[in-house]
C-alpha positions as CSV (number, residue, x, y, z in Angstrom):
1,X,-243.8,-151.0,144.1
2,X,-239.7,-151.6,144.5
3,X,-238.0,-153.7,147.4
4,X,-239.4,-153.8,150.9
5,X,-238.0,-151.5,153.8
6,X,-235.7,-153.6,155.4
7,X,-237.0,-154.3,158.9
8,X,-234.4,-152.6,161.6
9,X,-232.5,-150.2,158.6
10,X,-231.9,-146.7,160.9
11,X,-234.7,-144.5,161.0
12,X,-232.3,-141.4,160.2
13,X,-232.2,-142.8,156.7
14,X,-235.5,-141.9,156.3
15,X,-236.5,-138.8,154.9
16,X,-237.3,-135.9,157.4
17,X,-240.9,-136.4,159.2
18,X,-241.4,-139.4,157.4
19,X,-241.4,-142.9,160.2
20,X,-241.8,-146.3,159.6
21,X,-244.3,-148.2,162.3
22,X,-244.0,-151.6,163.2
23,X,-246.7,-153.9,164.2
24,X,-247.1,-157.4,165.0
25,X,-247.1,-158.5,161.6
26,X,-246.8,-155.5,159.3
27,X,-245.4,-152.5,158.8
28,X,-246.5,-148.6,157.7
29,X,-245.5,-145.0,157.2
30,X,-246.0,-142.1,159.5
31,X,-245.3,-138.4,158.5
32,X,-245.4,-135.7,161.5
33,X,-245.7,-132.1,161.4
34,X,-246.5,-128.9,163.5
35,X,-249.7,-127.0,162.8
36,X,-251.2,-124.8,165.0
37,X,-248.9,-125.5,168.1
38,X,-249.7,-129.1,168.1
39,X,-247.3,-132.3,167.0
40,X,-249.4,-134.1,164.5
41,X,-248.8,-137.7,163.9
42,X,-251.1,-139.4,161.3
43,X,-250.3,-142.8,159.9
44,X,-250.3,-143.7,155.9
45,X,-251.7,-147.0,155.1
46,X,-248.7,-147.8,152.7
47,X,-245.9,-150.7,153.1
48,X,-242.6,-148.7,153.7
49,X,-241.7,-149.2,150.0
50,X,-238.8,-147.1,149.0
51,X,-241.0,-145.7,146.4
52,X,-244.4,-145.1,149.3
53,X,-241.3,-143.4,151.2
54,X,-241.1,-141.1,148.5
55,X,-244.5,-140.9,148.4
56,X,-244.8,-139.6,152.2
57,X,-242.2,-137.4,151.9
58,X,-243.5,-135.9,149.3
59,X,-247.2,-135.9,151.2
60,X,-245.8,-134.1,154.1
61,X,-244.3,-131.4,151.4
62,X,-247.2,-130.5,150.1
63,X,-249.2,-130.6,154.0
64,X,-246.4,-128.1,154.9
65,X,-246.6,-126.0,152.2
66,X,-250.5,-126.0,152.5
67,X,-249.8,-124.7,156.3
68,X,-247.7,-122.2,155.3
69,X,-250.0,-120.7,153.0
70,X,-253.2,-120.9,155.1
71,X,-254.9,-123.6,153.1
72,X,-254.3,-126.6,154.9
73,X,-257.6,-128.1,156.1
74,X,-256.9,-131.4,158.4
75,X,-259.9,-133.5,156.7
76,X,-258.6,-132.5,153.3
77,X,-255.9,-135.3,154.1
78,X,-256.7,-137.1,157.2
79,X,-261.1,-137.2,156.4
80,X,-260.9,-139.5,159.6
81,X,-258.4,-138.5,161.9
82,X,-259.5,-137.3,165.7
83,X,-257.5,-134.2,165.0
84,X,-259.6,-133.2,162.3
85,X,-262.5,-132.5,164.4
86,X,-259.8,-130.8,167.0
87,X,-259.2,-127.9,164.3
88,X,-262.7,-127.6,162.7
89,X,-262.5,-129.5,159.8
90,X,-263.9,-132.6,160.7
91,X,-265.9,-134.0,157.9
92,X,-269.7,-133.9,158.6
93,X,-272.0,-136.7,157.7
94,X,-275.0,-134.5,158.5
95,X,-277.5,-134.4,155.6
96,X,-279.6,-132.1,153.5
97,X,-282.8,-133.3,155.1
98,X,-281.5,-132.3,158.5
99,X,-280.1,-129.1,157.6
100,X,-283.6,-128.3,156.5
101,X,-285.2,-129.2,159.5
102,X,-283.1,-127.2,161.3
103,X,-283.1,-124.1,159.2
104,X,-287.2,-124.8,159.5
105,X,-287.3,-124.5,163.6
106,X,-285.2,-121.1,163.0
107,X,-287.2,-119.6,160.7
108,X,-290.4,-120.3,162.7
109,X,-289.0,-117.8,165.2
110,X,-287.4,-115.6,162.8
111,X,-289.3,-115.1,159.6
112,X,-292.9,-114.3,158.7
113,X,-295.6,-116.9,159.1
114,X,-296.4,-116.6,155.2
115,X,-293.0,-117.1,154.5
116,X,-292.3,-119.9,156.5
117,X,-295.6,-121.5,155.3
118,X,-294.0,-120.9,151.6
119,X,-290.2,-122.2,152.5
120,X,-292.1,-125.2,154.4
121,X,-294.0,-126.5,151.1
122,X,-291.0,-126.2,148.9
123,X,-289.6,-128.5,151.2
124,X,-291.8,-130.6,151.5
125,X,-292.7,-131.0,148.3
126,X,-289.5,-130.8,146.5
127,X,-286.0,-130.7,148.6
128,X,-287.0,-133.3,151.0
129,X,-287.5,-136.3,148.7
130,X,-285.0,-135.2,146.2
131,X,-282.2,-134.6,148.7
132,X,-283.3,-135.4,152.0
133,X,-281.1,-138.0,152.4
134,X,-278.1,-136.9,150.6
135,X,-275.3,-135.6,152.6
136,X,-274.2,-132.3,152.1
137,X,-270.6,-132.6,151.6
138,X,-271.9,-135.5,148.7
139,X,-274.4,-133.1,147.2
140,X,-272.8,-131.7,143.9
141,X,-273.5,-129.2,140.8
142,X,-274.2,-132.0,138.6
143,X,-276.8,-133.4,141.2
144,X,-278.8,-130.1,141.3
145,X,-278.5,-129.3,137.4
146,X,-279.6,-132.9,136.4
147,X,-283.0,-132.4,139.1
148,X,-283.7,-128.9,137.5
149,X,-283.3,-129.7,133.9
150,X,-286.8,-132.2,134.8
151,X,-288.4,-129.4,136.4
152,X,-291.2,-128.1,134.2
153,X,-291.4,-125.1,135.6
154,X,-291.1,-121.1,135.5
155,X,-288.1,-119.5,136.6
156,X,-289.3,-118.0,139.1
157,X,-291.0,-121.3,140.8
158,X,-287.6,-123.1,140.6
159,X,-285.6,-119.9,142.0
160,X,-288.7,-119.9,144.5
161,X,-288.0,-123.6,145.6
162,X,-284.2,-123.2,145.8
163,X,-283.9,-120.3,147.9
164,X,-284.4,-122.9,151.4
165,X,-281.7,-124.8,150.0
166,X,-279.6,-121.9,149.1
167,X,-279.8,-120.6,152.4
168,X,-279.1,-123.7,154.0
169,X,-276.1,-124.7,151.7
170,X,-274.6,-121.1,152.4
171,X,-274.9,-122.0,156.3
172,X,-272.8,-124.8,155.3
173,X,-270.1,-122.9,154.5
174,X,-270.1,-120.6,157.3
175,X,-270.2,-123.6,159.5
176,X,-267.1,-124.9,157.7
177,X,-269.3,-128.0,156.6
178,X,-268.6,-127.7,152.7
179,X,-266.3,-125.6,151.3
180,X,-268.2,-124.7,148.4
181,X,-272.0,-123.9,147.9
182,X,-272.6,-125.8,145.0
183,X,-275.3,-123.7,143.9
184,X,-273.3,-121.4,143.1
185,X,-272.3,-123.2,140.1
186,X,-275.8,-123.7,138.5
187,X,-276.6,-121.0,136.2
188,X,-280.7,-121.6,135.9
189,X,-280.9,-119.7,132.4
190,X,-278.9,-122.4,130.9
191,X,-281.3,-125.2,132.3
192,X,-284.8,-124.3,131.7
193,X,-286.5,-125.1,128.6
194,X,-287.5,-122.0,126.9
195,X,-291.6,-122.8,127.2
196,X,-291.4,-123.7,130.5
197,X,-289.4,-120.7,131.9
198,X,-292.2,-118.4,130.8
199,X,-294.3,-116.8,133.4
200,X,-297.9,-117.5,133.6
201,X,-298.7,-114.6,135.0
202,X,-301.8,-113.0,133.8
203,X,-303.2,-109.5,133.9
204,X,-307.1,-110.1,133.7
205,X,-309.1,-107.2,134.7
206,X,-312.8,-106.8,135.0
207,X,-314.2,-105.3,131.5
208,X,-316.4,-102.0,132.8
209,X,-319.8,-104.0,132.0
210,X,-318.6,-107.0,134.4
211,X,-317.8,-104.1,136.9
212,X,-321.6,-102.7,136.8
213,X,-322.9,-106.5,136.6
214,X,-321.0,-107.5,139.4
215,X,-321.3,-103.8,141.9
216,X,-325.1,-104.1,140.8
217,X,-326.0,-108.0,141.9
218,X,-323.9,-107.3,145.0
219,X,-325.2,-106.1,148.4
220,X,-324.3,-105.2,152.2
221,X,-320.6,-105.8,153.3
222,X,-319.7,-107.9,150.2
223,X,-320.5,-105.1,147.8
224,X,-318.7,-102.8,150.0
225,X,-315.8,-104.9,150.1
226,X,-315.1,-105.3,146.4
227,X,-316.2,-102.0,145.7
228,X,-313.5,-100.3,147.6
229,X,-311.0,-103.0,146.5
230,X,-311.7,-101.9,142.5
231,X,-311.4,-98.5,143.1
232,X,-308.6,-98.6,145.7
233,X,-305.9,-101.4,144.1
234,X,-305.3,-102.5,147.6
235,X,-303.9,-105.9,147.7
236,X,-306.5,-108.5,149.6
237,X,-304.1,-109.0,152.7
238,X,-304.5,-104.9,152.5
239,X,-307.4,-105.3,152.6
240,X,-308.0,-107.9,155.3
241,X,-306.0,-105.4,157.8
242,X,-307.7,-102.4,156.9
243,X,-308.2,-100.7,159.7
244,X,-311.0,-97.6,160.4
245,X,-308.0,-95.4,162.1
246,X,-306.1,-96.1,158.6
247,X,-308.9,-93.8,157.2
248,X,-308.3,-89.4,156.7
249,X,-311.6,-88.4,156.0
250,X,-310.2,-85.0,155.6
251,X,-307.7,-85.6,153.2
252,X,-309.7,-87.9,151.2
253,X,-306.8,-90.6,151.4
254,X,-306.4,-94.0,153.1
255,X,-303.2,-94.9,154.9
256,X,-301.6,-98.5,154.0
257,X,-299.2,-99.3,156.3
258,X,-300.1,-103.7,157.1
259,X,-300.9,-107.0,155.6
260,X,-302.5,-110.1,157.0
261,X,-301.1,-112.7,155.7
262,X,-301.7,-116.5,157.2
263,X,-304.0,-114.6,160.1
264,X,-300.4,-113.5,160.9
265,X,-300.4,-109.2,160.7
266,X,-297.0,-108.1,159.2
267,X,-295.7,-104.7,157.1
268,X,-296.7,-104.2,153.5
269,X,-295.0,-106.2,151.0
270,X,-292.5,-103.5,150.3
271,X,-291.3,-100.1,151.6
272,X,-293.0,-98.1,148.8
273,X,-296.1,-100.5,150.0
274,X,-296.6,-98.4,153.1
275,X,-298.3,-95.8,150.8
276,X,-301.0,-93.2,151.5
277,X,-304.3,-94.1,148.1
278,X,-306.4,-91.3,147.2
279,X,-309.6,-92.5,147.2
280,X,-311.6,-92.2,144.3
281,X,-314.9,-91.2,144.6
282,X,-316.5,-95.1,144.4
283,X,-313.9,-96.3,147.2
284,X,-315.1,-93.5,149.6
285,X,-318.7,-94.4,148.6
286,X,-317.8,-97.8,150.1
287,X,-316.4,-97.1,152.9
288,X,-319.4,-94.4,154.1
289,X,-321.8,-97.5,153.4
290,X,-319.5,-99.7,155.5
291,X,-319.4,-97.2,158.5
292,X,-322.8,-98.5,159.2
293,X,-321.6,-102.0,159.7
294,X,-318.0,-102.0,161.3
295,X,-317.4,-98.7,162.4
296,X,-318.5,-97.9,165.6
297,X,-317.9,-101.3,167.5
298,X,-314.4,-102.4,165.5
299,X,-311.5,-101.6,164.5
300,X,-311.0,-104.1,161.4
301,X,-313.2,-101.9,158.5
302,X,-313.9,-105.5,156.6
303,X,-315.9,-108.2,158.1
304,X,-317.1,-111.6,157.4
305,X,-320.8,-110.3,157.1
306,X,-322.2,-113.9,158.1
307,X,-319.5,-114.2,160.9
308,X,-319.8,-111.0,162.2
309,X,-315.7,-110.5,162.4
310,X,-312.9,-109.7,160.5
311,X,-312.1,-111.0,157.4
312,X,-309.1,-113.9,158.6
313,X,-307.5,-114.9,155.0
314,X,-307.2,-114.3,151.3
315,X,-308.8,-118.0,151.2
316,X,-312.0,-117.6,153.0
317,X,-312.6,-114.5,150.9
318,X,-312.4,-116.0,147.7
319,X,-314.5,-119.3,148.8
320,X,-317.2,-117.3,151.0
321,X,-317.8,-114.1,149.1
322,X,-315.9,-113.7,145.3
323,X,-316.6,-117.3,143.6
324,X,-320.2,-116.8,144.5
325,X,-320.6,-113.7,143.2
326,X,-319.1,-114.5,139.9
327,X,-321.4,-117.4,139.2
328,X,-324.4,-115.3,140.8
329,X,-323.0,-112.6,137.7
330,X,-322.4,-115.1,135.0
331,X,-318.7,-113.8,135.3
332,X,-316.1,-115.6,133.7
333,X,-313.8,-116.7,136.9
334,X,-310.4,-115.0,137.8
335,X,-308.9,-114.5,141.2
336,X,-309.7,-111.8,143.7
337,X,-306.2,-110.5,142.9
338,X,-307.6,-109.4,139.7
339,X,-309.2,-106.6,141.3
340,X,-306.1,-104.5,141.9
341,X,-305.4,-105.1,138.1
342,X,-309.0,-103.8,137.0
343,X,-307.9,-100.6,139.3
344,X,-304.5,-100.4,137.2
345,X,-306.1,-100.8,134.1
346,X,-308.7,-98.1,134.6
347,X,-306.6,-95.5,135.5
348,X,-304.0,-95.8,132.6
349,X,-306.5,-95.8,129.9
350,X,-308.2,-92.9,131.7
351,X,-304.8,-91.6,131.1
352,X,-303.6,-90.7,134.2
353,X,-299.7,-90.3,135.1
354,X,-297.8,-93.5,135.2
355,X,-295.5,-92.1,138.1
356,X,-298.5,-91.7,140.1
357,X,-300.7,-94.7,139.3
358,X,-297.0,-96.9,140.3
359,X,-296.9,-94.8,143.6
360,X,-301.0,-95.1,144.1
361,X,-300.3,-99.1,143.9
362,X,-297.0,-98.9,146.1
363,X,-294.3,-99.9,143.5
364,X,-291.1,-98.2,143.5
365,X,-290.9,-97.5,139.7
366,X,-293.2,-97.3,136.6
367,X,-291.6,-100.8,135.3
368,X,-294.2,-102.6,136.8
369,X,-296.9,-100.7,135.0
370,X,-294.9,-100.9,132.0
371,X,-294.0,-104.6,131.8
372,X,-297.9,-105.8,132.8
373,X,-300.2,-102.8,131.9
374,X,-298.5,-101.9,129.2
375,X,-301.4,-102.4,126.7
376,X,-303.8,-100.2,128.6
377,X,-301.6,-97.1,128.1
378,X,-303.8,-96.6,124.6
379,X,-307.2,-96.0,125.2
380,X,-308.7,-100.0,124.1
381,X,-312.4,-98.1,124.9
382,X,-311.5,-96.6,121.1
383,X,-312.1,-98.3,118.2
384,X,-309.6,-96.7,116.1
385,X,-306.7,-97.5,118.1
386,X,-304.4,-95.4,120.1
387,X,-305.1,-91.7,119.6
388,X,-302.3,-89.1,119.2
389,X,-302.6,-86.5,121.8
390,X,-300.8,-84.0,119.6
391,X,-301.5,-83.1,116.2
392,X,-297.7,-84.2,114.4
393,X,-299.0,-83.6,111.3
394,X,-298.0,-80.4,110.7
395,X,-294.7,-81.4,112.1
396,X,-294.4,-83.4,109.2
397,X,-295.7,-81.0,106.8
398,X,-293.1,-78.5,108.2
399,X,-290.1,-80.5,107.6
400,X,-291.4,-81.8,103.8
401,X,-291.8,-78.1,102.8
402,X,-287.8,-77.2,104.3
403,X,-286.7,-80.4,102.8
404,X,-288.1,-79.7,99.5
405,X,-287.1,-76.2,99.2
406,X,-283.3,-77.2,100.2
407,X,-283.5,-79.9,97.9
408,X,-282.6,-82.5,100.7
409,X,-284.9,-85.1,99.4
């Protein structure tokens, strides 16, 4: 490391800023500098070497030059220096896990109940035990990569359970915490196995016969209830905050405009959800047979028929009234959800206009009907397939005869 600093040599034969310190038995470098107004002072723990005096010269350089660019950050250099938490950039020990119980107290008061209830059992679930007790200024790229690439999951689930942590992470920064999110450097599509990325998602409509089976063993409110919901597309938190004032008996048209979601009432799930349905002749047949239960003494059109209330979750419909109406039916079992799917489905392969079935159903666009209905646009009811609904034949036979004349073929 070269000769010791001889003890007493003239401290103006040191470079500029750069100090030597005694103590009582040793000795070590200081550098000083100006930044922001204040004299900083911060000790090296390095023997005053002539090569370490080199070394701290060269240190304070590259501080200085870090200053006057606007880059300098005091725990960059100085991690556990006083000052460092004087300008901001004191480094934090605080940890993933806290970060996430915090973010969950804010979003209690600031975000919807079904989301928070979502958020909470990704956390939970996932986040907390992986890196609940990692620091946040520890947590790296190659952490989070390695954790997905185990993760037999879709896409969307793991893009589901990152989004708390993303949020969190990009708090972080703001907070001068990390500089960095590191999620910003984990590219999902590269992760994922193939299989596993692939939605399950399933379009599984009710076949006309299991509509009739299942319309024809229901009765009362229940029948009502699905009735509408086949023949209207509404989602079931639609449903559940149906309302009898939603209802323009002149027009012939229902008005969504709210959810219940978590017994929590909130807007639709989009802005094209607020959405006014037509309703087809079997919806309005339910609702005038559900006048006689609800209408004149609530304001909620569905109700728990055994209850005598509203409807409170998706849940307690599917327990209470759909799964035991399938196995009353003999019905092959799908969720309640499916209903809005049979309504989709019947209305494309009675051919009516995309455009309109995607604003009936409250999406902004036909590429939702498009990307899951797809397969309904040709009329399945047909045994021969999709039928043309103009005659290109003599199209064809047009062209042959110019071709042919012209020689072109």
């Amino acid at each position: 490391m070269g000769g010791t600093w001889k003890q007493g040599k003239p401290v103006t034969d040191l470079p500029k800023g750069v100090i030597v310190r005694q103590h009582k038995h040793t000795a070590s470098l200081q550098i000083f500098f100006s930044y922001r107004g204040v004299d900083c002072r911060e000790t090296l723990k390095l023997e005053p070497t002539k090569q370490n005096v080199k070394y701290a010269a060269n240190y304070r350089a590259e501080i200085l030059n870090r200053i006057e660019k606007g880059t300098f950050r005091y725990s960059d250099y100085f991690p556990d220096s006083k000052r460092a938490k004087l300008f901001g950039h004191n480094v934090s020990n605080v940890t993933v896990g806290e970060l996430l119980a915090d973010f969950m107290d804010l979003s209690d008061k600031t975000r919807e109940a079904s989301t928070v209830r979502g958020y909470g059992g990704v956390i939970k679930a996932h986040l907390r035990p992986q890196f609940g007790h990692v620091r946040v200024r520890d947590l790296t790229p190659q952490m989070i990569r390695s954790w997905v690439t185990g993760l037999q999951l879709t896409a969307k689930t793991v893009r589901n359970i990152l989004t708390p942590l993303r949020l969190v992470l990009e708090q972080a920064v703001n907070d001068d915490v990390i500089d960095k999110n590191p999620l910003d450097k984990v590219v999902l599509n590269h992760l994922l196995d193939k299989k596993a990325s692939q939605s399950k998602f399933e379009v599984d409509p009710l076949s006309p016969e299991e509509i009739n089976i299942l319309l024809g063993k229901a009765s009362g409110q229940i029948k009502n209830l699905f009735q509408f919901a086949i023949f209207s597309g509404l989602r079931t938190s639609e449903l559940i905050g149906l309302q009898w004032g939603d209802i323009d008996w002149v027009k012939g048209e229902v008005k969504v405009q709210r959810a219940v979601v978590e017994r929590a009432e909130k807007s639709t799930k989009t802005e094209a959800g607020i959405r006014s349905v037509v309703l087809l002749p079997p919806a309005l047949a339910a609702l005038k047979a559900q006048k006689n239960h609800t209408f004149l003494h609530a304001q909620f059109v569905f109700h728990h028929p055994k209850k005598g209330d509203r409807w409170l979750t998706d849940k307690q419909i599917r327990e209470s009234a759909w799964k035991p109406l399938l196995k009353k039916c003999g019905i092959r079992y799908r969720n309640p959800y499916q209903t809005r799917h049979t309504y989709a489905s019947l209305l494309i392969s009675g051919g009516e206009n995309l455009w309109w079935i995607a604003s009936q159903m409250g999406h902004v666009n036909i590429e939702m009907i498009l990307k899951h209905y797809g397969k309904w646009i040709p009329d399945s009811s047909k045994k021969n397939g999709y039928q043309m609904v103009t005659d290109w034949s003599k199209f064809g036979k047009n062209f042959t005869d110019t071709a042919l004349k012209h020689n072109v073929c």
